[in-house]
N, C-alpha and C positions, 0 to 999 in steps of 0.2 A: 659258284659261277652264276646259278640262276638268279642269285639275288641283288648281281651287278647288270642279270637281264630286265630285270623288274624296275630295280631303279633308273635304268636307263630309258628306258619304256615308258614308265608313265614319268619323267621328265621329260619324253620328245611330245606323250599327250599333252601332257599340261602347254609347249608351249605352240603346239600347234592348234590349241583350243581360240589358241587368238589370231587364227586364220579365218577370215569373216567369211562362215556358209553366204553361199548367193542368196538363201534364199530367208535367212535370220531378220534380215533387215522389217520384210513384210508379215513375218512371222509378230513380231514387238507391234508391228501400225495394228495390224490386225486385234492383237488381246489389247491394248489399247482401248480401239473401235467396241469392244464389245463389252470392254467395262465401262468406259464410259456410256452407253447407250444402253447396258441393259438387257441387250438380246443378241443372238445369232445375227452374224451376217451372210445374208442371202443373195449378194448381190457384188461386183467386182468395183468397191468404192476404192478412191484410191486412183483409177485410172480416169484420164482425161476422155477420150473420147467413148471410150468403150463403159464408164462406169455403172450403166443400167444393165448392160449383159449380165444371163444369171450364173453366179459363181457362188456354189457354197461353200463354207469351211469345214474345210472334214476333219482338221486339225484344230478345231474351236476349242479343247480345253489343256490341249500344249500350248498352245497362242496367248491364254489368260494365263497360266504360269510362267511361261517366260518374261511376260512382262511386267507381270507384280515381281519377281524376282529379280529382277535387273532395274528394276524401278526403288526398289525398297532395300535392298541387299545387294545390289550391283553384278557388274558382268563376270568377275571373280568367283562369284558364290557358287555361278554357274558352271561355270569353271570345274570347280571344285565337285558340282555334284555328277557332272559326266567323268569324269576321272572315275568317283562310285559307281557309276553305272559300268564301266569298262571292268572295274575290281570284281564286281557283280558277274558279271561276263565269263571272265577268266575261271571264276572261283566255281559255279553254273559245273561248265563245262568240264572240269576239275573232277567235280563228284561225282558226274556221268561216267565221266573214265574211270577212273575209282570205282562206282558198281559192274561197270562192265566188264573190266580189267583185275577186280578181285585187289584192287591195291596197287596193284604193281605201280613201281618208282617210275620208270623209265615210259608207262602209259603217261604215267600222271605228268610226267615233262616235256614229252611231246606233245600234249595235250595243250598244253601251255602255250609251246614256242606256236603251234598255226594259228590257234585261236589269239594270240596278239599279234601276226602273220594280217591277220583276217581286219581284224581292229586298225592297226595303220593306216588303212585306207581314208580314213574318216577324218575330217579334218574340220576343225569347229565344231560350234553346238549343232551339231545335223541331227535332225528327230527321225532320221532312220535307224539308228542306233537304237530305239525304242524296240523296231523291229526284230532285230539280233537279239537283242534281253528277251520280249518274250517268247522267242524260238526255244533258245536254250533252256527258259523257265518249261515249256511243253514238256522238252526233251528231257530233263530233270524227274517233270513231276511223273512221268509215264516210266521211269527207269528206279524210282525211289519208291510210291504208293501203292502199298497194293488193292486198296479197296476201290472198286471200279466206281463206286458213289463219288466219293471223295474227289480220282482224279476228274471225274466230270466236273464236279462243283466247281476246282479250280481252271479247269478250261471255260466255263463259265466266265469266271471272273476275268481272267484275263481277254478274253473278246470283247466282253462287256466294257472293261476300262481302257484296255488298248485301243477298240474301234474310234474311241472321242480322243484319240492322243497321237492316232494317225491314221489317216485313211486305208493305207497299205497294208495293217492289219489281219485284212483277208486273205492276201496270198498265204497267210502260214495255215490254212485251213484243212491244206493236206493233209500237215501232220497229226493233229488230234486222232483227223478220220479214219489215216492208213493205219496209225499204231494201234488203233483198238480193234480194227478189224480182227474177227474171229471168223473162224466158217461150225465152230462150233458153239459160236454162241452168236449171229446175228441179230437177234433182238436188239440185245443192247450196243449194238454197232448203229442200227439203223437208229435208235434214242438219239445218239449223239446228234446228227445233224441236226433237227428241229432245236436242239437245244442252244446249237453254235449262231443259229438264225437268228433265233430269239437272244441270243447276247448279243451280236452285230445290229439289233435293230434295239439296242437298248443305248439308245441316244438323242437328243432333240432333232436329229435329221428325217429319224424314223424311215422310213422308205426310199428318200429324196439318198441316201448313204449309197443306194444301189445306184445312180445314176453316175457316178465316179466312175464304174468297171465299165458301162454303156458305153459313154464317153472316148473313155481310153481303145474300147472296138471298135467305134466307130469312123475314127479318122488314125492313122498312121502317120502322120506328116511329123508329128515330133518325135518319131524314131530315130530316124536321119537327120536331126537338125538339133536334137542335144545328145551331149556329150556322155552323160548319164544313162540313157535310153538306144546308147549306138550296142553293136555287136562288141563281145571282148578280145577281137584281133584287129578292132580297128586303128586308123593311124592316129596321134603314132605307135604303134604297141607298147602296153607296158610288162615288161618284161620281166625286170625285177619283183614288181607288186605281181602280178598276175601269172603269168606262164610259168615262169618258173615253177610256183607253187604249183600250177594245174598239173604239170611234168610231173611233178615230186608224187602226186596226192595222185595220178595216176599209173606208176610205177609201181607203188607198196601196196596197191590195191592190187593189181595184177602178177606185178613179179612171183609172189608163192600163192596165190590165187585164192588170196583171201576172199575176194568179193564172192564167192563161191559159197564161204559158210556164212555171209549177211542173211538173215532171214528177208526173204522175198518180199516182203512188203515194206521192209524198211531201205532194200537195195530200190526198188521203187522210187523212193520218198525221195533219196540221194539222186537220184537219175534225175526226176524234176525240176529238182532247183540246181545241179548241176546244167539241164537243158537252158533254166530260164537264167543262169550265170555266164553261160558262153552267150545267150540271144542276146541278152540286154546286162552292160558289163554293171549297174546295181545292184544288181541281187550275187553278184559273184561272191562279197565277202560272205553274205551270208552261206553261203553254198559251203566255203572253209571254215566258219564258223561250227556248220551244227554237224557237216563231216568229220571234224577234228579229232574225236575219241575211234571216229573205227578205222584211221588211219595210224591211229596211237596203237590201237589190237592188231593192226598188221603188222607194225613197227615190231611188237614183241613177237608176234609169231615168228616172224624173220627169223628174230635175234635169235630162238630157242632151235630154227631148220639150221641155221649155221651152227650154232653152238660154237662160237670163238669171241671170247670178249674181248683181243682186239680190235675186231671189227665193228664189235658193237660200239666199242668206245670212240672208234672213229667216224663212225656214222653219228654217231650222237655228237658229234661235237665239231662235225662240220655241217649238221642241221642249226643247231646252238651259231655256230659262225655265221651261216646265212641270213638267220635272224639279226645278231647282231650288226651283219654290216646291212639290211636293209631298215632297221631303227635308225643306223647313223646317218643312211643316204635321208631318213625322212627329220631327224633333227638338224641337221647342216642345213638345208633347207627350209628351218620352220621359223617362223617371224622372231626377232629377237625384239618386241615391245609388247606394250600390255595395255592399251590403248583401243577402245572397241572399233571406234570409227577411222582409223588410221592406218588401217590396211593398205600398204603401198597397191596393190593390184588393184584398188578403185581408184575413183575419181575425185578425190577431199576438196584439189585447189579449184578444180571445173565448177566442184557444188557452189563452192564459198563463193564464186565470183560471177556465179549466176542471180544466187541468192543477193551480195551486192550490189547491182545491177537492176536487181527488182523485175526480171523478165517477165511480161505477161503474156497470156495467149497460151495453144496448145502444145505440149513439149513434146518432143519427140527424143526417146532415149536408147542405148542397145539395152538386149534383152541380159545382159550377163549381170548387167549395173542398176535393174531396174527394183530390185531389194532393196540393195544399198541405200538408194537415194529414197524409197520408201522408210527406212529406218532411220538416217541420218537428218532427213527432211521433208519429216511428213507432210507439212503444207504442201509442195510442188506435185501436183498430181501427172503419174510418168505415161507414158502410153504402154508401158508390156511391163511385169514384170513376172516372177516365178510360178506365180498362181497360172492355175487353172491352163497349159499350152493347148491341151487339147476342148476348151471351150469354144465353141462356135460363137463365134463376134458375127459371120453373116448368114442368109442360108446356107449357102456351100463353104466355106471358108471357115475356118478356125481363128483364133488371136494368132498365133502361131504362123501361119501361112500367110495372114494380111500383114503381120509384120517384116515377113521376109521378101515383101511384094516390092518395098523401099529398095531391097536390094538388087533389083532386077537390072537384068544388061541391058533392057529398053529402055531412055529416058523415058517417051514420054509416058510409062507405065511409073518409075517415080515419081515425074510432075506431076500426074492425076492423083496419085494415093498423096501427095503434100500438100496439094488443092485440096482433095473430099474429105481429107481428116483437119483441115484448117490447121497443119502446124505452122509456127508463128516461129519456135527457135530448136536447132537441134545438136544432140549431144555426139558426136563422133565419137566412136571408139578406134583409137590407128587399127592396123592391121600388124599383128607381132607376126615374124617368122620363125617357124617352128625348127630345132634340129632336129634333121631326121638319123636316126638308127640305121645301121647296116641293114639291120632286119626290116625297118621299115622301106627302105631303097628297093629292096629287096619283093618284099610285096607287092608295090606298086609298079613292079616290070613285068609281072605275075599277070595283074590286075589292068596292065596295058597303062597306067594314068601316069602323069605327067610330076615329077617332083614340089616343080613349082607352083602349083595350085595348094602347096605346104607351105615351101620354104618363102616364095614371094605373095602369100595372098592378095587380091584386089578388094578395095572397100568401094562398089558401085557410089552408093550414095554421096561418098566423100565425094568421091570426084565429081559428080555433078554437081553438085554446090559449092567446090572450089570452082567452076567454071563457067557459071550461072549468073548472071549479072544480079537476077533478083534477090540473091541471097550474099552476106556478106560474114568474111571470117572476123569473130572480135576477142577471137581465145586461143590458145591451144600450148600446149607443152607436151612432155613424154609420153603422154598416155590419150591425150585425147583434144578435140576441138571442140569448136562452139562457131554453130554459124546462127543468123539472126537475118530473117527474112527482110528484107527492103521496105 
């Protein structure tokens, strides 16, 4: 049975690898930019009017690999090597459970089913996925080595090489610290930090690496305004991916009161990124991720407080069911082509017929397509894309917030932001209507709000420029318009 879970598994990865992350598009302009030029980019090139604002890359030497890889070996190969990394993943957490669990079968398959639970989520080359590897890699090497040299060396390395592969990196800084805490041997607990420093600072950023975390404290506005960074009950919930699981993973943990015999500092560690998986629904997978094996040690304790293996066997294999029918809800739905740039969800016929057209002047684009068209047409320089939301484009303002300024219920606070940014032509995105869930109906009667700020969304800007004489429509199909200033 597991091995018709496996192969169904990573054929829903493999074809939902050709679901184009938002943000792969700028990832490719970016290593591009830096091979050809020679150095770090320091700076948000790329964007029309904002391209002197300082924006570093913190993902500077994922950025050169994707794109000598996809440039010389193609978007397949890529393909191919995240599918390894998810195998990496699986296998990781595998052995954790296995030391934990002394063996036991039924750890080591539970173990399995969340941790590709957890994986699902991800869809495309996303370089958070980097993230997840080397959690598990910590969790591994601190459950495998005994010589406390040794696991230092290798947390070394992996901050050191991780920090230049993703800026996010940092958050997993917990775990090094809580797992080696001793109270009878502090010394070498307090070693560790100066040493996790000095591998985060072991990259061409140098210091400038800290200014990412500043950043991110300093303004909140892209909390509430990407999808990635909202809270994990937001609308519309996801149920199947998310809650379910939370339910499940907080049931086995409580039910015979396991979490009881977690050693204190690693129930800790779980509380954290549980905290930061309900705040911000990103870091959720990783929360089921590097939870996975001491939910698998609950799983068994369970099994051994009943002592009835048909119960056991039915729980194992309506966990097994639930996995498999949320593999099938994410393959029915995952792209049936193999084509990098032809992701129905973007805008291919808007690109080509802008590009045709020869538009000049400043563009104005949404923020969800501003990758995309970074990757599929690096010439056209966009106004927002996935870099840097919480960068300050003014003193008070962020990119972020002045992008959302277009969408204001005040005209003439769009017409000044389309005056002082001299857009010339701009991309609409329609406005989709969401279904909502019982449970999300549900919520929002809760929450007092109104359904139809879901199901009928308003795109401010559209309408203004559908009804604006200075501007004029010369495009538009299923997904999106094109208006062209007078």
């Amino acid at each position: 049975m597991m091995f018709f879970i496996y192969l169904f598994f990573f054929a829903t990865k493999f074809l939902d690898s050709f679901r184009l992350d938002p943000d792969y598009g700028w990832h490719i302009f970016l290593g591009k930019n830096i091979v050809d030029r020679q150095s770090l980019i320091t700076n948000a090139i790329g964007l029309n009017h904002y391209k002197e604002m300082q924006l570093h890359d913190h993902e500077w030497l994922s950025d050169i690999l994707l794109y000598l890889i996809d440039r010389h070996l193609g978007y397949i190969f890529l393909v191919i090597i995240w599918l390894i990394i998810y195998l990496l993943i699986i296998r990781l957490s595998q052995k954790t459970a296995r030391i934990m669990g002394k063996g036991n079968l039924n750890s080591i398959s539970i173990t399995t089913i969340i941790t590709m639970s957890g994986l699902l989520v991800y869809q495309g080359i996303r370089l958070q996925i980097l993230i997840v590897l080397a959690a598990v890699l910590l969790y591994y090497i601190w459950n495998s080595i005994s010589s406390s040299r040794k696991r230092f060396l290798y947390y070394f390395l992996i901050f050191a090489i991780g920090n230049n592969l993703h800026g996010g990196m940092i958050m997993l800084l917990p775990i090094p610290l809580l797992l080696e805490f001793k109270k009878d041997n502090l010394k070498a607990s307090i070693i560790l930090l100066p040493i996790l420093i000095i591998a985060i600072l072991c990259n061409p950023l140098g210091i400038h690496y800290f200014e990412l975390m500043i950043d991110y404290t300093r303004n909140d506005y892209y909390i509430s305004h990407i999808t990635e960074w909202r809270p994990l009950f937001s609308i519309p919930i996801r149920l199947l991916n998310y809650i379910l699981p939370l339910a499940f993973f907080l049931f086995i943990l409580i039910v015979n009161n396991y979490w009881r015999k977690i050693p204190k500092k690693e129930l800790l560690l779980l509380s954290i990124y549980l905290f930061l998986g309900l705040r911000y629904i990103r870091f959720f997978p990783l929360f089921m991720v590097i939870s996975a094996p001491y939910v698998a040690q609950s799983t068994k304790d369970l099994f051994s407080l009943v002592k009835n293996d048909r119960f056991s066997k039915i729980f194992y294999l309506m966990v097994l069911g639930f996995v498999a029918l949320l593999i099938s809800s994410e393959f029915i739905t995952a792209p049936q082509k193999t084509d990098t740039w032809s992701d129905p969800d973007y805008p291919k016929n808007a690109m080509n017929f802008i590009k045709d057209h020869q538009y000049k002047g400043n563009f104005f684009n949404p923020y969800d397509w501003g990758g995309y068209i970074k990757g599929a047409h690096q010439e056209i320089d966009v106004f927002i894309d996935g870099r840097g939301p919480q960068a300050m484009a003014t003193e008070n303002k962020t990119i972020l917030e002045v992008y959302y300024d277009f969408f204001s219920e005040d005209k003439t606070v769009i017409e000044k932001n389309l005056e002082s940014h001299q857009i010339s032509y701009v991309l609409i995105q329609k406005p989709a209507n969401q279904k909502l869930s019982f449970f999300d109906i549900r919520v929002l009667k809760i929450l007092k709000t109104k359904k139809e700020v879901f199901t009928s969304p308003k795109n401010n800007l559209m309408v203004f420029l559908a009804n604006n004489p200075k501007w004029t429509k010369t495009y538009e199909d299923n997904l999106s318009e094109i208006y062209i200033k007078n």
